[in-house]
N, C-alpha and C positions, 0 to 999 in steps of 0.2 A: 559172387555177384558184385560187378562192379559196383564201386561207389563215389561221388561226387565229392575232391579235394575241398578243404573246407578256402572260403576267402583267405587270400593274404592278407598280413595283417600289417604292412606296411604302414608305419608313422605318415601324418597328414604333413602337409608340406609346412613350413613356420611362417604362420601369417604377420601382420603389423601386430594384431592384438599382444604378441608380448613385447616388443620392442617397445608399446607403451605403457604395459604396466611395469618392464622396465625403468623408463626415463621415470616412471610417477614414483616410483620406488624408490630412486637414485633419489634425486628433487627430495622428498620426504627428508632420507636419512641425512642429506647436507644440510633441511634446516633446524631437525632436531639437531643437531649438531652445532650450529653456530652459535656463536658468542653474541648476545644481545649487546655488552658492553662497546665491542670492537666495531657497531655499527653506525654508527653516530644520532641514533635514536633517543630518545630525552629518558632518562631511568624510570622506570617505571614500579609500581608494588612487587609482591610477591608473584612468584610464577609458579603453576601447578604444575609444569613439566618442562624440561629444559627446552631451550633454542628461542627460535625464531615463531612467533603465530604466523599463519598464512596471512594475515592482515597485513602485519607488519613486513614480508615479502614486498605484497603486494604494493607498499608504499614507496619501500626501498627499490623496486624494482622499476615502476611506472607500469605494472601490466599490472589489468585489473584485477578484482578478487576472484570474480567469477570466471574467468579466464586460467588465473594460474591453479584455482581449487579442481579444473577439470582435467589440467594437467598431473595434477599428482593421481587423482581418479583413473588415469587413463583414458581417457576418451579420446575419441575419435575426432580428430582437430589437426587442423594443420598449424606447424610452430615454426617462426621463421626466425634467420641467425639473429637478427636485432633482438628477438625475444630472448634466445637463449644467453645473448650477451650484457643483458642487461639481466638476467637472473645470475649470470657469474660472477657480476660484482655486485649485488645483493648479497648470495650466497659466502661471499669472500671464494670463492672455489680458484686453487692455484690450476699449473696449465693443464694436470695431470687429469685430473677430475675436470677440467673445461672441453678435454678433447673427448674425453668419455659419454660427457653431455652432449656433445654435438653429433659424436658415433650413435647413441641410445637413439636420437632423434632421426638418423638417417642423413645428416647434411654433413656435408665438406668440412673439415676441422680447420678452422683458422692458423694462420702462423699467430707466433708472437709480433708483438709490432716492435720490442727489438732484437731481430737477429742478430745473433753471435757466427763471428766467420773465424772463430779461432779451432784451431783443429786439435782434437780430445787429443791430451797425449800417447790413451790407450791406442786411440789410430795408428797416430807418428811409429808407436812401436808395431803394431801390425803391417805395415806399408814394410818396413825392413825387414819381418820374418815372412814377407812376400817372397824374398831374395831367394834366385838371380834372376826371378820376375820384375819386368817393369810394372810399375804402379804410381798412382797419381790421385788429390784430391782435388775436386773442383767445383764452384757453386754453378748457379745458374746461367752468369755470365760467363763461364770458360773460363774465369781467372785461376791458374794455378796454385794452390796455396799449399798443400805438401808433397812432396816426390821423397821417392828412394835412389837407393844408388846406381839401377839398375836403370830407371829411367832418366837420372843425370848421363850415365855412358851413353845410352841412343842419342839424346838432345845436345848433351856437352853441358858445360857448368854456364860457358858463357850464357847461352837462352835463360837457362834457370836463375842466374844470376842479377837478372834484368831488373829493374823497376816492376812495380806490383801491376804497372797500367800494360805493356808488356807479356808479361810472364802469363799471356793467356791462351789460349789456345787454337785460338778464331785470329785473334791476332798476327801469330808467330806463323800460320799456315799461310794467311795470304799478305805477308808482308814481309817474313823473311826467308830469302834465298834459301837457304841450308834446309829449310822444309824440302822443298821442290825437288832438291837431289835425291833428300834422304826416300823419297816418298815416289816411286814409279809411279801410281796411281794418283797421281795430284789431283786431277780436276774432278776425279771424282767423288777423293775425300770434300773437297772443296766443295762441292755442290752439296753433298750432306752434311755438312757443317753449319753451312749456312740455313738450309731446310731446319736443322734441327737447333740452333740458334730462335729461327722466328717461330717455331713452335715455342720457346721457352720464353716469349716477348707477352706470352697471356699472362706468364705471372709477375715479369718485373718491369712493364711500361711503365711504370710509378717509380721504378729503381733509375735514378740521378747515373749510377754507374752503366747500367745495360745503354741509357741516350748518349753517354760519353762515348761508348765501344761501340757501337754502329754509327755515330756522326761520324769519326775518326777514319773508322774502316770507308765510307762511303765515299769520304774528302781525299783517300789514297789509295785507293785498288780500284780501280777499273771494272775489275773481275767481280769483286764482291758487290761493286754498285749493280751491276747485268745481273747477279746472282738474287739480291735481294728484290730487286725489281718485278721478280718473277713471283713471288710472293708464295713461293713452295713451303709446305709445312708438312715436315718429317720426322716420327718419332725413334726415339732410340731403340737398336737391335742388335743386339749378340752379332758379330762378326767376325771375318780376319783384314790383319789390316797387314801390307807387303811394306819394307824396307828394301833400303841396298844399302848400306852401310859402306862408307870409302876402309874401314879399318877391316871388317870382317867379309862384306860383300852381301849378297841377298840373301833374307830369310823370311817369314812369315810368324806371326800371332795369331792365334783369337784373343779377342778382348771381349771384358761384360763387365755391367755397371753397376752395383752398388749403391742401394742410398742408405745413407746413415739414419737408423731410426731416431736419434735423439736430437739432429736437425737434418729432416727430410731437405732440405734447400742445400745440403752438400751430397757430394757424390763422390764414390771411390774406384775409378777405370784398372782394371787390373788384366795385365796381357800376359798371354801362358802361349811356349808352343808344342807340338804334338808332342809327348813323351815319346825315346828315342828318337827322333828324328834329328834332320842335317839342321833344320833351325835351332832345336834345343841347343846342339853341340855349340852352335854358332853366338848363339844368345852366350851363354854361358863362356864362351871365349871372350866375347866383348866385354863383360861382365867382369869376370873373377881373372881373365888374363891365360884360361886353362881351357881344356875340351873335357 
């Protein structure tokens, strides 16, 4: 006798509802947690329980009581970044626990407001057990800030060698010669460059350096004025990118890009070519001087 499979029992999909008793959760345990002393709140009697009162949040924070009491509750409320940034230095919460705060809450995690562009030594030494891979770090603006050796032989020492304002990579494509040879494909690196340049203009129109590197380019390339003009916005993709090298002669890469988790605003472009192939041999001769 046939009979009738019972229901699947397939998990419900994850709604808001824990993502806020989450954050209420979070929020709770950072302010049983804090240090009443470290707050600059006037001393007060004894306390029944360690931290912070939600009152005293409340006061530190400028968000009301009833406001942040329904926050820990969970409820159903919308919480915007001024809220949550203003409970972080309440909370004292370092960036760790502030990006955590803003994840629980579902919004965009802020940078710090000051960026470090020094490059983690553990990189520096990863970049060189890339090798006879070329590799490269760079922020937002294209500027160059650590290479290997494999990517000094493609460029030469002199580019890498250049001033910081220079040594960028938007820069060096349309304004120095030796790109242009080294690169058969010019114009069409060049056009996604620039695409992918003004895509990265949402996040540092505020950056003093990003207005320096587009004034600059716009007042001396031609090319790049027509290009920006057009106001293409293009994001980054896994590709291969073609050389002709005067020492070794034409080969190919793929390249793909990396962001560094500990500062999302750096990135690590790293180019591999097909194992066995006439590029790898070739790569590899430019490189280490061998096949």
């Amino acid at each position: 006798m046939p009979t009738t499979p019972p229901p699947e029992t397939t998990p419900p999909p994850p709604t808001k509802d824990h993502g806020r008793k989450a954050l209420g959760a979070f929020l709770r345990s950072r302010r049983e947690r804090a240090d009443p002393a470290h707050t600059g709140l006037p001393p007060g009697g004894r306390r029944r329980t360690p931290g912070l009162r939600r009152e005293e949040v409340s006061l530190l924070s400028g968000v009301s009581l009833t406001w942040y009491t329904w926050l820990e509750q969970g409820r159903d409320i919308n919480v915007s970044p001024q809220i949550l940034l203003a409970l972080t230095r309440a909370l004292q919460l370092d960036e760790v626990e502030r990006a955590h705060l803003f994840r629980l809450a579902g919004l965009p995690v802020p940078e710090p407001a000051e960026r470090s562009f020094d490059v983690p030594a553990a990189v520096r030494t990863f970049l060189d057990t890339l090798m006879p891979n070329p590799a490269f770090v760079i922020d937002r603006c294209f500027d160059i800030l650590a290479w290997n050796r494999a990517q000094e032989r493609i460029l030469g020492s002199a580019l890498l060698d250049r001033p910081r304002r220079e040594r960028n990579s938007v820069w060096m494509l349309f304004r120095e010669p030796l790109l242009r040879r080294l690169m058969p494909e010019w114009e069409a690196e060049a056009r996604w460059l620039a695409g992918l340049l003004r895509q990265q203009a949402a996040y540092e129109l505020d950056n003093p350096r990003f207005t320096e590197l587009v004034d600059e380019l716009l007042a001396t390339s031609p090319e790049f004025a027509a290009l920006w003009k057009d106001h293409d916005v293009v994001e980054f993709r896994s590709s291969v990118r073609r050389y002709d090298h005067p020492a070794v002669g034409a080969f190919e890469v793929s390249y793909v890009r990396m962001a560094l988790e500990e500062a999302p605003w750096l990135s690590m472009i790293c180019h591999f070519p097909e194992p066995g192939s006439a590029a790898e041999a070739r790569l590899r001769e430019l490189v280490t001087g061998s096949r």
